[in-house]
C-alpha positions as CSV (number, residue, x, y, z in Angstrom):
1,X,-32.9,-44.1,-13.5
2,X,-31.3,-45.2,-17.0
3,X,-30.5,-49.0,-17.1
4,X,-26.4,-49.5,-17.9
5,X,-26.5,-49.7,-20.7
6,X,-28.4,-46.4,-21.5
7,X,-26.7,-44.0,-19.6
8,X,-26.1,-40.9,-21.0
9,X,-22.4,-40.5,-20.5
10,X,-22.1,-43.4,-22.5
11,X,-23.8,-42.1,-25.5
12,X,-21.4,-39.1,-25.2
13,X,-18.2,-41.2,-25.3
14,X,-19.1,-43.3,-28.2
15,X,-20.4,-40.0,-30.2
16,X,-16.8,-38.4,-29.0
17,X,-14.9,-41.9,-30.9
18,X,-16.9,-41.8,-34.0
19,X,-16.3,-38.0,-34.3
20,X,-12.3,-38.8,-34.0
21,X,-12.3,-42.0,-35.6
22,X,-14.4,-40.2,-38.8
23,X,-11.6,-37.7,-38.1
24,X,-8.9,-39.9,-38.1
25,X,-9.9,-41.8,-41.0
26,X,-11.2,-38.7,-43.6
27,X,-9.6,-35.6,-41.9
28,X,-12.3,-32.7,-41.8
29,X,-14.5,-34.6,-44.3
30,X,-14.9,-37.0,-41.9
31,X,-15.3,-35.0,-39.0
32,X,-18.1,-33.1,-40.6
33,X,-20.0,-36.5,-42.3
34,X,-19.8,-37.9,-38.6
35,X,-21.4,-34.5,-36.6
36,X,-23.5,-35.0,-39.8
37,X,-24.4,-38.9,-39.2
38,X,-25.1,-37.8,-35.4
39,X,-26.8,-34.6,-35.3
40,X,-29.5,-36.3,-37.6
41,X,-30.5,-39.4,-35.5
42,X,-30.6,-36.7,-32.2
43,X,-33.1,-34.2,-34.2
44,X,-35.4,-36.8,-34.9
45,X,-35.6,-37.9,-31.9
46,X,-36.2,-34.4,-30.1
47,X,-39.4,-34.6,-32.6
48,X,-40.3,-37.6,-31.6
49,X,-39.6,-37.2,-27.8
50,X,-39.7,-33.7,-26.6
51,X,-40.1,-34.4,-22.9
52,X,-37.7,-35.6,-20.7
53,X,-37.9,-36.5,-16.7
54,X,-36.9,-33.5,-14.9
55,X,-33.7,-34.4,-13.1
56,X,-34.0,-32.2,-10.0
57,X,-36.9,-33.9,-8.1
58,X,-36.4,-37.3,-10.4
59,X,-38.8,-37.1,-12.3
60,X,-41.8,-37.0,-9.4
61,X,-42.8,-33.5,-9.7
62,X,-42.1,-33.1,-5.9
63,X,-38.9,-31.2,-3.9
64,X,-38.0,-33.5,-0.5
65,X,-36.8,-31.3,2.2
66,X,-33.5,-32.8,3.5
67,X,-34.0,-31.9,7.2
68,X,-37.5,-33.5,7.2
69,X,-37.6,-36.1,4.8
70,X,-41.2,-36.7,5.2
71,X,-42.1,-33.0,4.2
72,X,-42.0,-32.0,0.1
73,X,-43.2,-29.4,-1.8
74,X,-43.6,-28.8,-5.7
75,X,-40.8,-29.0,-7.6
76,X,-40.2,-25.3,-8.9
77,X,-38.2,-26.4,-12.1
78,X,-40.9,-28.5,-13.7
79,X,-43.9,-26.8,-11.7
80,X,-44.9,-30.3,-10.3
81,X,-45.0,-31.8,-13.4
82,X,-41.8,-34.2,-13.0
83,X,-41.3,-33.6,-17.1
84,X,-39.7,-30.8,-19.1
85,X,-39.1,-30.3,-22.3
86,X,-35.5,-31.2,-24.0
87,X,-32.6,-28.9,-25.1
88,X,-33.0,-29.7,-28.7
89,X,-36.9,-30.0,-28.8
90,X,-37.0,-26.2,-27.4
91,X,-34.8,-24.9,-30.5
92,X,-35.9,-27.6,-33.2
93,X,-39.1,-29.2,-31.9
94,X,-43.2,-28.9,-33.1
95,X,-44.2,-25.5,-32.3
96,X,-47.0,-26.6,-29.6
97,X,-43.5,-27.9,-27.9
98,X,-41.7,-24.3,-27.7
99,X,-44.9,-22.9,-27.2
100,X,-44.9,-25.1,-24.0
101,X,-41.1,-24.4,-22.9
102,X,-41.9,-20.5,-23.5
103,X,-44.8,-20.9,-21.4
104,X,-43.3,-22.3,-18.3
105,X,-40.9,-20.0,-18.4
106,X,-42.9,-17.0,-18.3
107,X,-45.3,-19.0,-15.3
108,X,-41.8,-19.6,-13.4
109,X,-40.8,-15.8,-13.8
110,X,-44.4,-14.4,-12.9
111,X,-44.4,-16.6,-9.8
112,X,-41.1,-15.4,-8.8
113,X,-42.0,-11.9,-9.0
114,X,-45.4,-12.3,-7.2
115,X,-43.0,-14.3,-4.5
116,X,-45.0,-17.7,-5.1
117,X,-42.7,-20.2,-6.1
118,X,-42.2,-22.2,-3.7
């Protein structure tokens, strides 16, 4: 889904050698200017982009059945909408954006009581 260079493990590994470079370089000054110098770029951009593609179906909004490929259903975890909302956009996002997250949640939980979720 990402193109190489954009995969997310990537991203990972290079935050994981500027922590211990930083670290390396300034001791625990460094270590904290670095988680400083990356947790600053990622907050913006969880207000920027709350939504991400919703891994489980791929982003389509729809569950393939692996017996019958040709038969799908809605996709429970994003309730069809192939998009949910990001880790750090449901702690630090807009408020319309955790209003969103608490929302689906509640709609997933109702629907699993009333035995509709599928």
């Amino acid at each position: 889904a990402y193109p190489p260079a954009m995969r997310k493990s990537r991203w990972l590994i290079a935050a994981a050698i500027i922590l211990f470079v930083a670290t390396a370089v300034s001791g625990p000054l460094g270590f904290v200017l670095g988680a400083i110098g990356l947790a600053v770029p990622y907050a913006v951009s969880c207000r920027l982009h709350p939504r991400t593609s919703h891994r489980g179906c791929g982003g389509t909004g729809r569950h393939v059945s692996p017996l019958y490929p040709w038969a799908n259903r809605r996709c429970q975890g994003c309730a069809g909408t192939g998009r949910q909302v990001r880790h750090g956009s449901r702690a630090i996002g807009t408020g319309p954006v955790r209003a969103e997250h608490r929302a689906g949640i509640a709609a997933r939980a109702k629907m699993r009581q009333n035995r509709s979720w599928r």
